[in-house]
C-alpha positions in Angstrom: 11.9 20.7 7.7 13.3 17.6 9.3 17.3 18.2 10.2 19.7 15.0 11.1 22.2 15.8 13.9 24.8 13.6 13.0 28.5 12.9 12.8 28.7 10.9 10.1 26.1 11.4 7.6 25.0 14.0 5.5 23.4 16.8 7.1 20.9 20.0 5.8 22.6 22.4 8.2 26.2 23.4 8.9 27.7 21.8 12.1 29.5 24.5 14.2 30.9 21.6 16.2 33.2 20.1 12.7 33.9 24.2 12.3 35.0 24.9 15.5 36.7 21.7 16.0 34.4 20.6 19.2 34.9 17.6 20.6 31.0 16.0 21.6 30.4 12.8 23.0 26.5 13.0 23.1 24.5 10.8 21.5 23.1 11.9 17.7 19.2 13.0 17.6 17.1 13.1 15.1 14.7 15.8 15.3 12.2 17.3 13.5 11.9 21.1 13.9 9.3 23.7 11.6 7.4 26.4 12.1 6.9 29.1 15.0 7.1 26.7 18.1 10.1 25.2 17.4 11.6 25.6 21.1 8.3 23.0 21.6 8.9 20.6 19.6 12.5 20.3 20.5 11.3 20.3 24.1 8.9 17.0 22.9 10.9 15.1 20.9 13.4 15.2 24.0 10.8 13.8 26.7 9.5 11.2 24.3 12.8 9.5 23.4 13.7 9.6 27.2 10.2 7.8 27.7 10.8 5.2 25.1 14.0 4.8 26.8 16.1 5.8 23.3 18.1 8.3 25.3 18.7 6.3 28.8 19.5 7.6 32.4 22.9 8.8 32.9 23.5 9.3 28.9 24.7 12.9 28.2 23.3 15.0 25.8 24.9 17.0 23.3 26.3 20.9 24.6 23.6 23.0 23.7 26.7 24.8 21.7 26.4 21.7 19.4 22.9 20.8 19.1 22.0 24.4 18.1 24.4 24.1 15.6 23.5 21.1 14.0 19.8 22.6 14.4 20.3 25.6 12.6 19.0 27.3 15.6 20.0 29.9 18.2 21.5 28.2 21.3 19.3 30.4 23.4 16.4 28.0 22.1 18.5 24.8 23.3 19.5 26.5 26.6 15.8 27.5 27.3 14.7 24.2 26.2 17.4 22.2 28.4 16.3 24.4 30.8 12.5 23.4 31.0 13.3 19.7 31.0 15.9 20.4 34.0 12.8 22.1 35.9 10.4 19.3 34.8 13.1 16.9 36.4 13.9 15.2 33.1 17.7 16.5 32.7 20.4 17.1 35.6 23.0 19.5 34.9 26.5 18.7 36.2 28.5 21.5 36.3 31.9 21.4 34.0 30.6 18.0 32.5 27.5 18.5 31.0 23.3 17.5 31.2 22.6 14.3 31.2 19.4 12.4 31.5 18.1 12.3 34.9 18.2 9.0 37.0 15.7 9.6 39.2 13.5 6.6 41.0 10.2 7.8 38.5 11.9 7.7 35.7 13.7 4.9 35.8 10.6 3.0 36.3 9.2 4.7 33.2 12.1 4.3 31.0 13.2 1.1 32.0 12.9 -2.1 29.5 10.3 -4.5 30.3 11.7 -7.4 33.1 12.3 -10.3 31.5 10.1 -13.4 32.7 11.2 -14.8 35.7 13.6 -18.2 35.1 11.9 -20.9 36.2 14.7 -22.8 38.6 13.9 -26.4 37.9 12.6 -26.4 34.2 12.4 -29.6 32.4 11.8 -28.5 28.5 11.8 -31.5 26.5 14.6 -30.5 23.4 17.3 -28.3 25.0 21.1 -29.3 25.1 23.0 -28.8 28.0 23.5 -24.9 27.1 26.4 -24.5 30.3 28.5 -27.1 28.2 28.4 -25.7 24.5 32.0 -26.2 23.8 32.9 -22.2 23.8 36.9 -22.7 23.5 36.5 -25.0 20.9 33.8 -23.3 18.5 36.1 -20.3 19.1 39.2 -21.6 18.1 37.2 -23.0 14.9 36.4 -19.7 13.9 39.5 -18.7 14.7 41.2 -21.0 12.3 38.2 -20.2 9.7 39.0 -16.6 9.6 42.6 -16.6 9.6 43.0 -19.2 6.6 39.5 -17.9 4.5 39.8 -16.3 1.5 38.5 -12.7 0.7 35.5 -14.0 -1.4 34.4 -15.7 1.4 32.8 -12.8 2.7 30.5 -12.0 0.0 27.2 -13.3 -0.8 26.9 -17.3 0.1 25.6 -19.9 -2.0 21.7 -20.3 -1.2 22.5 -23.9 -0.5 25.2 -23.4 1.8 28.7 -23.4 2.1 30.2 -26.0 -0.1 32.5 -27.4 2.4 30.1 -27.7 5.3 28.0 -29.7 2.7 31.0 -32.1 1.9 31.4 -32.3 5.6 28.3 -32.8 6.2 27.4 -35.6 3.5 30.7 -37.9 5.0 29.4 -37.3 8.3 25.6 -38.2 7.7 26.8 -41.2 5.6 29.2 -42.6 8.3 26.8 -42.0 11.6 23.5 -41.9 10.1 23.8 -44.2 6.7 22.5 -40.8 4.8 23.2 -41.6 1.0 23.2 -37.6 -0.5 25.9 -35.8 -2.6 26.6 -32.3 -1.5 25.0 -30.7 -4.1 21.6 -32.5 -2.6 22.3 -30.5 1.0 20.5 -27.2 1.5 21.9 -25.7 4.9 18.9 -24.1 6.7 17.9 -21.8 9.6 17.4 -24.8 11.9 14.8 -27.6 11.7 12.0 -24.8 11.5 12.8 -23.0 8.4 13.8 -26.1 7.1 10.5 -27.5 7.3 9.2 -24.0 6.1 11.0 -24.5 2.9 9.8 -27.8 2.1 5.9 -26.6 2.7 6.8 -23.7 0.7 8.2 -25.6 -2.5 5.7 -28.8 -1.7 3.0 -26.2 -2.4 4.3 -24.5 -5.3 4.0 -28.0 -7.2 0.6 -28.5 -6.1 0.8 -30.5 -3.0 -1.1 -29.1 0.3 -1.7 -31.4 2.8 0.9 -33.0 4.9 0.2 -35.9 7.5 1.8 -35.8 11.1 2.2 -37.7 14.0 -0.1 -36.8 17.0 1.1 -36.3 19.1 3.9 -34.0 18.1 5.4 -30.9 18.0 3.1 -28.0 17.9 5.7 -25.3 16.4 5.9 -27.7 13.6 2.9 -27.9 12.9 2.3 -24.1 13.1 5.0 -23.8 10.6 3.6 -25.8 8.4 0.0 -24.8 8.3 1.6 -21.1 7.8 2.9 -22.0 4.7 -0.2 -23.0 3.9 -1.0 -27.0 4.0 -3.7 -28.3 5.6 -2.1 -30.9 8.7 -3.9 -34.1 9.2 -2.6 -35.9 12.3 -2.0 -39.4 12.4 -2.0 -41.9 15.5 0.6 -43.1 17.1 1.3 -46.2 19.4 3.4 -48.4 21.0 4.9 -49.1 17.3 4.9 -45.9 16.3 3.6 -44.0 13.2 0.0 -46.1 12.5 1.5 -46.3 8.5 -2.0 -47.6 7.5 -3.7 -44.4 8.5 -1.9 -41.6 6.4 -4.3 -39.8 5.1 -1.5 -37.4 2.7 0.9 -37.8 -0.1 3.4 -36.7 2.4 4.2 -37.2 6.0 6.7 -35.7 8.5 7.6 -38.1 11.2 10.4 -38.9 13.9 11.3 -42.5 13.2 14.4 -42.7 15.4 12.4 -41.6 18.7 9.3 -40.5 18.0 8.8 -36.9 19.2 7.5 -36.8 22.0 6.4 -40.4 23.2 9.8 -41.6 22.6 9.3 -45.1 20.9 11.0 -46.0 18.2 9.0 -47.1 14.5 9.0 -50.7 14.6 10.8 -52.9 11.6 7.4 -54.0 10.3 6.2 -50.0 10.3 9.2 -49.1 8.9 9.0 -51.2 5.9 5.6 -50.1 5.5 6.6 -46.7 5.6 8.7 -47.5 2.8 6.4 -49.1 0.5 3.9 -46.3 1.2 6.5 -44.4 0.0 8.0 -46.1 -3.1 4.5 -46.1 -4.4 4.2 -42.4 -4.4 4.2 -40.9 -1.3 6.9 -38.3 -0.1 8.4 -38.7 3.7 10.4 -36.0 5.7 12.3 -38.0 8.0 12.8 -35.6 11.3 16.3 -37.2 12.5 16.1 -34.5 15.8 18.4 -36.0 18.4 19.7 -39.4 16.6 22.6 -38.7 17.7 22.0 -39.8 21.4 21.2 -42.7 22.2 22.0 -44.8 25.3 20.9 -48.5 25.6 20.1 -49.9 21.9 22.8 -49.7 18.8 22.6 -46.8 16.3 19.9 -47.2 14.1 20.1 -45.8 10.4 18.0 -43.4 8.9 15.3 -44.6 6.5 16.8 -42.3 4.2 19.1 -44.3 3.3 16.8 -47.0 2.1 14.8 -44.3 -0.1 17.0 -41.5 -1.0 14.6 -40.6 -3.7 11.6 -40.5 -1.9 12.8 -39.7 1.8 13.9 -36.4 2.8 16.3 -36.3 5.7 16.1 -33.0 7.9 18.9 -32.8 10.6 20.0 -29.9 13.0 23.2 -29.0 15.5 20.3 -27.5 18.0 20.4 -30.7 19.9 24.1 -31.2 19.6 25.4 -27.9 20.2 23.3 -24.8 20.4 19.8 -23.8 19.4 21.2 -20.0 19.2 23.6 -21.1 16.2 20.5 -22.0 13.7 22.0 -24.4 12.0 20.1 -27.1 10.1 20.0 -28.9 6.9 18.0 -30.7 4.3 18.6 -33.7 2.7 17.1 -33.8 -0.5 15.5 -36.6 -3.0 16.6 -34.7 -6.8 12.7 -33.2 -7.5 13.1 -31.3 -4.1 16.7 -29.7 -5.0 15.7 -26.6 -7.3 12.6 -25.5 -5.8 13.9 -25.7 -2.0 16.9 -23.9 -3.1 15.2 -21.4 -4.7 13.0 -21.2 -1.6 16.0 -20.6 0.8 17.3 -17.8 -2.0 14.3 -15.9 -1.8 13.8 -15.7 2.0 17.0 -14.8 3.5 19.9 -15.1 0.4 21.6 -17.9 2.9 22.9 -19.0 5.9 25.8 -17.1 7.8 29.2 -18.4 6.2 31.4 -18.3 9.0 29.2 -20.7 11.7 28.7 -23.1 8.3 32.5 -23.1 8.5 33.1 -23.6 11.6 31.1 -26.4 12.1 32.3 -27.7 9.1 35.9 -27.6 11.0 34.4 -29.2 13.8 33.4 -32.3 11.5 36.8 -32.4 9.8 38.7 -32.7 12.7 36.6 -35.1 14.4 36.1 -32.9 17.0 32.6 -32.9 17.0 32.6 -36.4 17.3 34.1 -35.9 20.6 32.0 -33.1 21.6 28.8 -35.6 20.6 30.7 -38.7 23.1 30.9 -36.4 26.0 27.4 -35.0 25.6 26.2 -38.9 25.4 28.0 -38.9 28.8 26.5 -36.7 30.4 23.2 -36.9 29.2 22.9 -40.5 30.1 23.8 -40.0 33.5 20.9 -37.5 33.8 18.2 -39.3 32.0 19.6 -42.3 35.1 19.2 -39.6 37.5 15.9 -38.7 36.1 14.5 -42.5 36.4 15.6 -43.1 40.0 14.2 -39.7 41.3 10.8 -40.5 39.7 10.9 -44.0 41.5 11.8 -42.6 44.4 9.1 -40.1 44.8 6.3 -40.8 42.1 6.7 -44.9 42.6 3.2 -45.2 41.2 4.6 -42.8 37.8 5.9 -45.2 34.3 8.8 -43.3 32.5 9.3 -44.6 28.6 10.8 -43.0 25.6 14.5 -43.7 27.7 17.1 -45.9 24.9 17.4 -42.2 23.2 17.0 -38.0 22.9 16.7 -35.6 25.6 13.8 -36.7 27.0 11.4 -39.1 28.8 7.9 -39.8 28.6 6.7 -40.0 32.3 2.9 -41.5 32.8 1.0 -40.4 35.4 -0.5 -43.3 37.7 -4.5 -41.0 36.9 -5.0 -38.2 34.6 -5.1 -34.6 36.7 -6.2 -31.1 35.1 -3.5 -29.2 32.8 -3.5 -26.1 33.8 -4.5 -26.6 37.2 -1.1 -28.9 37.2 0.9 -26.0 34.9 -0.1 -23.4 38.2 0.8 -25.4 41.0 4.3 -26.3 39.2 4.7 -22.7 38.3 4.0 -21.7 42.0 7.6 -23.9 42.5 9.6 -22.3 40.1 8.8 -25.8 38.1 8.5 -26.0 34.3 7.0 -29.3 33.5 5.1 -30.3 29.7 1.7 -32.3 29.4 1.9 -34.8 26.8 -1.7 -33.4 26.5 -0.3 -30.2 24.9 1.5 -32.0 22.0 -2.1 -33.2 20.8 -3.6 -31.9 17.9 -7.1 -31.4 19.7 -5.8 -31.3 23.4 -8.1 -32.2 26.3 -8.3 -30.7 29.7 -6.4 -33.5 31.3 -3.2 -35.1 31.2 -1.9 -38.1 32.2 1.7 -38.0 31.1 4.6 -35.0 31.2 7.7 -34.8 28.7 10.2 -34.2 30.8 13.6 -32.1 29.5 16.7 -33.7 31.5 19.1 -32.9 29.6 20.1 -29.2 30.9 19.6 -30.1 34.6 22.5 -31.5 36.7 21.2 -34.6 38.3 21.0 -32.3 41.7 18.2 -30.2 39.7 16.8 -33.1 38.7 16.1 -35.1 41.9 14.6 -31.7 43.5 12.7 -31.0 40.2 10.9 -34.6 40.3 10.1 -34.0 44.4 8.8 -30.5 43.7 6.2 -32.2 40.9 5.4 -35.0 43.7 4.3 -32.4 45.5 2.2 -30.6 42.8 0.4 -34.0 41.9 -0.7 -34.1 45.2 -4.0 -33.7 45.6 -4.8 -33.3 41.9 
C-alpha cells in the first residue's frame, strides 16, 4: 500500500513525530512499501531518488525514529536500511546531527544536474536587448506601487484579453508612437510575439483559412509556430524593396514592414500601398512591428495599421524593449479577429500574469518607459556605430545593411563560404554568429551574409567579436 511521509497532508499512518512532538527537518519521501521485502524496497526507493538527484548531497534525511513512524514500520527496518546505504557509501552518518546524503566525488558526478552549455563569450544573436540594462530598480518599484495600491480582486482570475488598464495604456501609447488606431477592447495581451502569432493561426483556421504567406527570408520559430497550428507557409521573396507584394500566393501574410526581419530594409512607399490594396480587396495582413521602436538615422515611420485597421493586424512585444523573460506581447485586432482570438487566448492558458500587465502599464503611464526606450536608442546606436567601424576595419571587403533601425545588421560576405564549416570555426572562438542562409525557407550549404546581434555586446565585445570572425573567414 503506498504511504505519504508528510507534514502537511494527509497521511494513511499515524506520525509518531506530531505525537511525540519531534522536531524533523528532513526532507518528506514518498514511498511505496508492500509485501514481505519491505526493508528492500525502502532500501531502492532511497538510491534511486539520490540518483535522480531528488534527495541531493549534503540533504539530511529524516531520524530513522520519524520515518519508521510515518512508515508504519519498525525502526529496526529503517536503521538496517540506513545502515546498508551507509555501507554501500550512499549515506554518511554524523554523529549527534544526523545521516545525510553522501558527498562523495562518484556521486556527485552521478547526481549532479546536467552542465549547462558553455556561454559563448562574443555572441552576436540578432533580437536580444541589452539584458545587463533591464531597468531592475525601476520595474521593481512599479510593482511595488502595483501591489500596494491594487485591489483584492485583482488577484483572481484575469480577463482573457488582458488587464484592462495595460490595454488603455497600451492603445494611447501605440496611437502616439506607432499611429495604431485600436480601442482597448480590440487589444488581446499575449505570451509574447510567439503565442501571439499562435493565436491568430489558431482562430485563422477555425474560420477556414490555412495557408499564410511569409517573407523569406525570415524567422524560422515563426514559421514553426505557424505550421504547428496547422497552416501550410508559402514564402514570398524579398528584395531591396521589400515584401515582392505581387507574389503572395495567401489570403493572409505576416510580414515586418518597418525593418524587414532579417535583411533589414524597410517596405518601400510604392510596396506599401500595394500591400494595402492587396489588402482592402480581401486579403488579411499581420503586421510584425518587432523592434519599431529603434530606430537611428531615418524619422519614425507609422505602422500600416493605421491605414487599415480593419484589415491589418498589429502584433507588438516588450521583448525587444525590455526583457524577453517578461512574455509580454499583444495583438492588435481588426473587429472579425476579436472573439475568436480571445477565445483562443482563454482556452490555452486563462491569461496573462496580472501583475507584469500592471506594471508595465505603470511604466507607460508615467512616461517612464518612454525614457527607458530613449536611453536604449542610446546605447544601441553607439553599438550598431561600433559594429560598422569594426567590420571596416577588419572585413574591409564585408557590406553591412539593414542599419537606420532594430538590433541588428545585415553584414554580406565579399564570396559565399560553407555554413557549418563557418558555424565550427566561430564556435571554436567562443563566437556565435547567424547565416542569413539559415533564415531561408529551403537553406543552402553556403552563406554569404551573417545577421549580426549588437545590441547586448558593449562596443569592446563588439570590435573583438568582428576580429575573431575575420579570422574564421579566413581561408573559407
Amino acid at each position: 500500500m503506498p504511504l505519504l511521509y508528510s507534514r502537511s497532508g494527509p497521511r494513511e499512518v499515524t506520525n509518531s513525530a506530531t505525537k511525540t512532538g519531534t522536531n524533523d527537518t528532513g526532507p518528506e519521501l514518498l514511498v511505496r512499501l508492500a509485501g514481505p521485502r519491505r526493508r528492500a524496497l525502502l532500501e531502492d526507493r532511497l538510491r534511486e531518488l539520490i540518483r535522480a538527484g531528488s534527495l541531493r548531497a549534503d540533504s539530511r534525511l529524516p531520524s530513522s525514529r520519524v520515518l519508521a513512524g510515518d512508515l508504519g514500520v519498525s525502526r529496526r527496518l529503517v536503521v538496517d536500511a540506513y545502515a546498508q546505504l551507509l555501507a554501500e557509501g550512499y549515506l554518511v552518518s554524523r554523529p549527534g546531527d544526523g545521516t545525510y546524503v553522501a558527498a562523495t566525488s562518484a556521486l556527485a558526478e552521478e547526481t549532479a544536474a546536467p552542465a549547462p552549455p558553455r556561454e559563448l563569450r562574443y555572441d552576436f544573436f540578432p533580437g536580444v536587448p541589452d539584458l545587463s540594462a533591464f531597468p531592475r530598480s525601476l520595474w521593481l518599484r512599479a510593482q511595488r506601487e502595483v501591489l500596494r495600491s491594487t485591489p483584492p480582486a485583482t488577484f483572481g482570475y484575469p480577463d482573457a484579453r488582458g488587464s484592462l488598464r495595460l490595454r488603455v495604456a497600451l492603445a494611447g501609447y501605440l496611437r502616439r508612437v506607432r499611429g495604431v488606431l485600436v480601442e482597448p477592447d480590440a487589444i488581446v495581451v499575449c505570451a509574447g510575439a510567439t503565442q501571439g502569432l499562435a493565436l491568430l493561426a489558431r482562430a485563422l483556421t477555425r474560420a477556414g483559412v490555412d495557408e499564410i504567406a511569409v517573407e523569406d527570408p525570415g524567422l524560422p520559430p515563426h514559421r514553426a509556430v505557424l505550421a504547428y497550428a496547422g497552416m501550410r507557409v508559402r514564402g514570398v521573396s524579398v528584395d531591396a524593396e521589400g515584401l515582392r507584394v505581387g507574389e503572395l500566393p495567401a489570403p493572409v501574410v505576416l510580414c515586418t514592414p518597418a525593418h524587414q526581419c532579417p535583411t533589414g530594409v524597410v517596405l518601400s512607399p510604392a510596396r506599401r500601398a500595394a500591400l494595402l490594396a492587396w489588402a482592402r480587396a480581401g486579403g488579411t495582413v499581420i503586421e510584425d512591428d518587432y523592434d519599431a521602436e529603434f530606430r537611428y538615422d531615418r524619422a519614425p515611420l507609422g505602422a500600416l495599421q493605421g491605414l487599415a485597421p480593419d484589415r491589418v493586424v498589429y502584433l507588438g512585444t516588450a521583448s525587444k524593449t525590455l526583457s524577453p523573460a517578461l512574455r509580454l506581447g499583444w495583438l492588435a485586432l481588426p473587429a472579425a479577429l476579436i472573439e475568436p482570438v480571445v477565445e483562443a487566448k482563454q482556452l490555452e492558458d486563462l491569461g496573462s500574469a496580472t501583475v507584469d500587465q500592471l506594471a508595465l502599464a505603470w511604466l507607460i503611464e508615467t512616461a517612464a518607459y518612454d525614457r527607458h526606450l530613449r536611453k536604449a536608442r542610446r546605447r544601441n546606436g553607439a553599438r550598431r556605430d561600433a559594429l560598422i567601424a569594426a567590420v571596416a576595419e577588419h572585413l574591409p571587403e564585408a557590406e553591412v545593411s539593414g542599419i537606420s533601425a532594430g538590433l541588428h545588421a545585415l553584414v554580406r560576405l565579399p564570396r559565399a563560404v560553407p555554413t557549418q564549416e563557418l558555424l565550427t570555426r566561430a564556435a571554436r572562438r567562443s563566437l556565435g554568429v547567424y547565416p542569413l542562409a539559415l533564415h531561408l525557407i529551403e537553406a543552402p550549404e553556403q552563406t554569404d551574409a551573417l545577421v549580426l546581434g549588437y545590441a547586448s555586446l558593449p562596443e569592446p565585445a563588439i570590435a573583438e567579436g568582428i576580429r575573431l570572425l575575420a579570422g574564421a573567414l579566413e581561408g573559407l
